[in-house]
DODRENVEX-670185 format. One record per residue: x, y, z of N, C-alpha, C, O, CB in turn; residue in one letter. Coordinates in Angstrom, 1 decimal, m for minus. Atoms other than C-alpha are relative to their C-alpha. Glycine has a CB too. Example, Ala and Ser with C-alpha at 12.3 -4.5 7.8 and 13.67 -1.06 7.14 Angstrom:
SITE/0.9/m1.2/0.0/12.3/m4.5/7.8/0.9/1.2/0.0/1.9/1.2/0.7/m1.0/0.0/1.2/a
SITE/m0.9/m1.1/0.0/13.7/m1.1/7.1/m0.8/1.1/0.8/m0.3/2.2/0.9/0.4/0.5/m1.4/s
//
This chain:
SITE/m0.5/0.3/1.3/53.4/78.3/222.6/m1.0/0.3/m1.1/m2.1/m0.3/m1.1/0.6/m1.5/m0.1/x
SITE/1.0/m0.4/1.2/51.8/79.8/219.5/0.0/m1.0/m1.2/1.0/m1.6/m1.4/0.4/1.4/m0.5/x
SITE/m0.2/1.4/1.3/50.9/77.3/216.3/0.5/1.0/m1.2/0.3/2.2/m1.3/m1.8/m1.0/m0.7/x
SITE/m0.7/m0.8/1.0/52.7/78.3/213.2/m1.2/0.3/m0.9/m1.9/m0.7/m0.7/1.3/m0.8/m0.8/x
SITE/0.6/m0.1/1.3/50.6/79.1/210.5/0.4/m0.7/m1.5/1.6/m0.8/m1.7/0.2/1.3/m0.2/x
SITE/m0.3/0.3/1.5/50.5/77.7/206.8/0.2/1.1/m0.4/m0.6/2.0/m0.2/m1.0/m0.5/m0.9/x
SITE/m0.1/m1.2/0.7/52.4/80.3/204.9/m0.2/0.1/m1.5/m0.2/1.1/m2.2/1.0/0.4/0.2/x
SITE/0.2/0.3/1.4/51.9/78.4/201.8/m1.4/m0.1/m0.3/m2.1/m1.0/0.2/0.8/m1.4/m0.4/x
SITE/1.5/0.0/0.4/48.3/79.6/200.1/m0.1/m0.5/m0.6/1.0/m1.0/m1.0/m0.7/0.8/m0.5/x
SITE/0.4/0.3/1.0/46.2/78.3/197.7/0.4/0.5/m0.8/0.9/m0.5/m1.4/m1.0/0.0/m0.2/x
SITE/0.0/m0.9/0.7/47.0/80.7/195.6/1.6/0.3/m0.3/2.0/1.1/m1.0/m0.9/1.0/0.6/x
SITE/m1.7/0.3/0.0/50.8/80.0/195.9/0.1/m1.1/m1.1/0.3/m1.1/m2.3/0.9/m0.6/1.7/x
SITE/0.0/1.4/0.8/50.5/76.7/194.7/m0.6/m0.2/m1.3/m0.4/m1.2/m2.0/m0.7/m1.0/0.8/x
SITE/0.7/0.4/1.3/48.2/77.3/191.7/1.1/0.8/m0.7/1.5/0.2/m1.7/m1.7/0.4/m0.3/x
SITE/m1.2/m0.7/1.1/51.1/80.1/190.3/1.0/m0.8/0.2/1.8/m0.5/m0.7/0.6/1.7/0.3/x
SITE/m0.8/1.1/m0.3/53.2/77.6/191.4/m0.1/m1.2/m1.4/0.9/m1.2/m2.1/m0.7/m0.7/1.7/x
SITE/0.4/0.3/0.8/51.8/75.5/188.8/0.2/0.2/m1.2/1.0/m0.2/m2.0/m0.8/0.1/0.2/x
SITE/0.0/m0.7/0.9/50.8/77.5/186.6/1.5/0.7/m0.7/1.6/1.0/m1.9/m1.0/1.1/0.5/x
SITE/m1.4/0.0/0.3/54.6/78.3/186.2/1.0/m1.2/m0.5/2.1/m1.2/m1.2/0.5/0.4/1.2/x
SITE/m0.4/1.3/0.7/55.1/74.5/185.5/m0.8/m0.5/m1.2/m0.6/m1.6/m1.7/0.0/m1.1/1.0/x
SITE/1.1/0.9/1.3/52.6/73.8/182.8/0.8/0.0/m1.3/1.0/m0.8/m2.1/m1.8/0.9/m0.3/x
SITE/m0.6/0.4/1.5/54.4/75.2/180.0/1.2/m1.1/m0.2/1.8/m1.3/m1.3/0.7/1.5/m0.7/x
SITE/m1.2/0.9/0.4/57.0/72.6/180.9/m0.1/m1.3/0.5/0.7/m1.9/1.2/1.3/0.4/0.5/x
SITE/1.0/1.2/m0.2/54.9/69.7/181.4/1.1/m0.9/m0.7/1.9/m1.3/0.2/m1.8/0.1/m0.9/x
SITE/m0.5/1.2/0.7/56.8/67.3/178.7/1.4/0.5/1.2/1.6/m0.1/2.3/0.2/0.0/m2.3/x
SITE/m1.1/0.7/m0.9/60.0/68.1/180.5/m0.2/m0.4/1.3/0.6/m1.1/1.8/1.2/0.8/0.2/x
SITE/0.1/0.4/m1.5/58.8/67.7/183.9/0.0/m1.5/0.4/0.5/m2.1/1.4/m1.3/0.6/0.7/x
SITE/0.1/1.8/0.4/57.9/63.9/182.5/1.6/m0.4/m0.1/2.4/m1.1/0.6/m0.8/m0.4/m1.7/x
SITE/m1.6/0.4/0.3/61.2/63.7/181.1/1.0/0.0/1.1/1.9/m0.9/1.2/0.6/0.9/m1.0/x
SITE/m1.1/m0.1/m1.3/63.2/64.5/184.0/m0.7/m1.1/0.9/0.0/m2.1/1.4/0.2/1.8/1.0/x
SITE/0.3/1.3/m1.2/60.7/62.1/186.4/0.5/m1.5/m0.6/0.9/m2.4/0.1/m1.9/m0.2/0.3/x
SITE/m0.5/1.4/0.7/61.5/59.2/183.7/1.4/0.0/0.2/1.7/m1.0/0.8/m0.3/m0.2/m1.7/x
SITE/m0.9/0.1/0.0/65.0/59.9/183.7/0.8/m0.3/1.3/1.9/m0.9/1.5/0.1/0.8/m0.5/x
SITE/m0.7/0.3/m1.5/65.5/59.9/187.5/m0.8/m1.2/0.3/m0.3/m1.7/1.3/m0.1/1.2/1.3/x
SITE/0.1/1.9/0.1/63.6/56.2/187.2/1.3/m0.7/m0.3/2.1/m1.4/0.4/m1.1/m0.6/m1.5/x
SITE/m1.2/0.8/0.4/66.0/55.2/184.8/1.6/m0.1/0.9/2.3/m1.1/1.2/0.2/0.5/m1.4/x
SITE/m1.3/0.1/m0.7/69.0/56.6/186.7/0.5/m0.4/1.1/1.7/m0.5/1.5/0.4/0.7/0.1/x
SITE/m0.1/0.7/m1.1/67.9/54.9/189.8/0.3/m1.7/m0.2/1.0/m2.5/0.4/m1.2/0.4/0.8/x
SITE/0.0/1.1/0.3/67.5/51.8/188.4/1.4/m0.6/m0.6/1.6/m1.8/m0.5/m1.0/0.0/m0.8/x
SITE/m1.1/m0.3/0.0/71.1/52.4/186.9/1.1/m0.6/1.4/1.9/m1.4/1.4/m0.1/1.5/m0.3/x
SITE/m0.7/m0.5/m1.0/72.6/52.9/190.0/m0.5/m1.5/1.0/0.3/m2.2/1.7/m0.5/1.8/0.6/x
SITE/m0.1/1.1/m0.9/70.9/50.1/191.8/0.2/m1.3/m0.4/0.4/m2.2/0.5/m1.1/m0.1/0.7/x
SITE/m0.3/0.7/1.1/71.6/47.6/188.9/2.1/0.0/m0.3/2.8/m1.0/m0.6/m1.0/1.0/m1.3/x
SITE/m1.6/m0.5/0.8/75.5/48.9/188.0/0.7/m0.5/1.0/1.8/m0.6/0.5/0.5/1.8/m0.4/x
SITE/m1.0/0.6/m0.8/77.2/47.4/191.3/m0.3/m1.6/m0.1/0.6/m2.3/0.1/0.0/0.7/1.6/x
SITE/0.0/1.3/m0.1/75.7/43.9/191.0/0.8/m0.2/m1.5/1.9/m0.8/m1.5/m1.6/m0.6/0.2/x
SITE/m0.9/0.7/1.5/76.9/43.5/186.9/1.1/0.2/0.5/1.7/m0.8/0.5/m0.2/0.8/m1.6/x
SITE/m1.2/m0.1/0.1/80.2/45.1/188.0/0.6/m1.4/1.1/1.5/m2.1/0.9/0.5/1.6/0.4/x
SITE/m0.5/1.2/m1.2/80.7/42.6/190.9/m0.2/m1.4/m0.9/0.7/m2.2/m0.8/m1.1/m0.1/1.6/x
SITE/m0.3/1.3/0.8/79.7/39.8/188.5/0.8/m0.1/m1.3/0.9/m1.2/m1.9/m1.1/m0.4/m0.3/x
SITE/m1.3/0.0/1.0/82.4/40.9/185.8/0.9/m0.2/0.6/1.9/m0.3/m0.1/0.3/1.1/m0.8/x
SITE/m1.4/m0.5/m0.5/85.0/41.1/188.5/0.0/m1.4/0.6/1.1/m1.7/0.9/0.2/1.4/1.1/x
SITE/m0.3/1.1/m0.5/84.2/37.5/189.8/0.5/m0.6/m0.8/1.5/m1.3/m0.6/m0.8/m0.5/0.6/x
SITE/m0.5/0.4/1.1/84.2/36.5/186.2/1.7/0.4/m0.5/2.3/m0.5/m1.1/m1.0/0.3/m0.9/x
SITE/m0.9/0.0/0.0/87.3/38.0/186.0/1.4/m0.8/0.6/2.3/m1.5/0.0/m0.2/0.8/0.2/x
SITE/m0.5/1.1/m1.5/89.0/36.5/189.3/0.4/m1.6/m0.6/1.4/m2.2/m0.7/m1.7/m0.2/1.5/x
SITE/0.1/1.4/0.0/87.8/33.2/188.4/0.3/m0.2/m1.4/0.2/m1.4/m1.8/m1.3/m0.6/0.4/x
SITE/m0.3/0.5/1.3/88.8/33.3/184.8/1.8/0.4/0.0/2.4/0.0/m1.0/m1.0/0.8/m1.4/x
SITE/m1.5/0.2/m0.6/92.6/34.1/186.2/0.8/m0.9/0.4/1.9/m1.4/0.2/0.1/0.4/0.9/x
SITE/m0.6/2.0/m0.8/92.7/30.8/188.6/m0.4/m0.8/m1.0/0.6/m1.4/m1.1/m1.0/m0.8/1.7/x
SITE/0.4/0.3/0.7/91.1/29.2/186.0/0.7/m0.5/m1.7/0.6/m1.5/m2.4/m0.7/0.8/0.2/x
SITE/m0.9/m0.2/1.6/93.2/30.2/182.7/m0.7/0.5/m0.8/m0.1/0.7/m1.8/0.6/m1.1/m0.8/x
SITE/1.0/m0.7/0.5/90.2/31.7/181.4/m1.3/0.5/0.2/m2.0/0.3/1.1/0.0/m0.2/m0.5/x
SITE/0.8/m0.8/m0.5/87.6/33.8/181.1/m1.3/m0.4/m0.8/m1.5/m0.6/m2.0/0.5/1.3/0.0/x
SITE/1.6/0.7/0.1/83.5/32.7/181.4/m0.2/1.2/m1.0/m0.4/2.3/m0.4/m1.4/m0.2/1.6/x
SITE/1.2/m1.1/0.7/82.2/34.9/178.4/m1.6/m0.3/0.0/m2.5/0.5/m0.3/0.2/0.1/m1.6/x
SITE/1.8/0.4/m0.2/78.6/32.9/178.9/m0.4/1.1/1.0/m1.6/1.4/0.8/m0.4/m1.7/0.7/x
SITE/0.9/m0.8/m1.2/77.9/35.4/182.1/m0.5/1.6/m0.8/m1.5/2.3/m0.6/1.3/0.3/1.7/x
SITE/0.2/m1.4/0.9/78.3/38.5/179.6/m1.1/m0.2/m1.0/m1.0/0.6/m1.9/1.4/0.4/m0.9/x
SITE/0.7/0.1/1.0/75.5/37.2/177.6/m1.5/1.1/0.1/m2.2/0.9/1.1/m0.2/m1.5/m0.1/x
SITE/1.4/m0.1/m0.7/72.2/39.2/177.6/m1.1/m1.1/0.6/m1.4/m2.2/0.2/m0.6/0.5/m0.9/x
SITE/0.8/0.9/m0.8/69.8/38.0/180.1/0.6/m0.1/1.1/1.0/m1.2/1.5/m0.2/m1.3/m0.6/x
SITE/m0.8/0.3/m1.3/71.4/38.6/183.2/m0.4/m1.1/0.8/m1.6/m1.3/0.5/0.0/1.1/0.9/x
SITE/0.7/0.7/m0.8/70.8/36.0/185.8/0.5/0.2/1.6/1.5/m0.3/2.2/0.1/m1.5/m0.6/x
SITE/m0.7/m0.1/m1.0/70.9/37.6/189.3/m1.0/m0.9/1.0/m2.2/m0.9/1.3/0.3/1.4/0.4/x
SITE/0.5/1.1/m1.1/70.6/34.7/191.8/0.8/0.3/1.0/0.7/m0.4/2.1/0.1/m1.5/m0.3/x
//
């Protein structure tokens, strides 16, 4: 069995580069943005589940908790 070789040079990777530099600010911008949109995403099913309980329970209830909608989430 023969070993593969690296096909990827030095010299790949710096034009490699060198092909990203002039877009440095967006390369930031897109890494910030896929922060935020994770943080989105792992965030956006707990609020909806706690609007839908508040919902639920402001049904049996006869009304509905607007205190949970306040800023300041509190996930416990």
């Amino acid at each position: 069995m023969k070993k593969s070789k690296n096909k990827l040079k030095k010299g790949s990777v710096k034009r490699l580069i060198g092909l990203f530099l002039p877009h440095k600010r967006d390369c930031v911008f897109m890494f910030f943005m896929l922060i935020i949109s994770s943080v989105f995403v792992s965030v956006g099913p707990r609020v909806l589940g706690m609007a839908t309980d508040s919902i639920v329970s402001g049904l049996e209830l006869g009304g509905i908790n607007w205190q949970l909608f306040q800023p300041g989430l509190d996930f416990q």
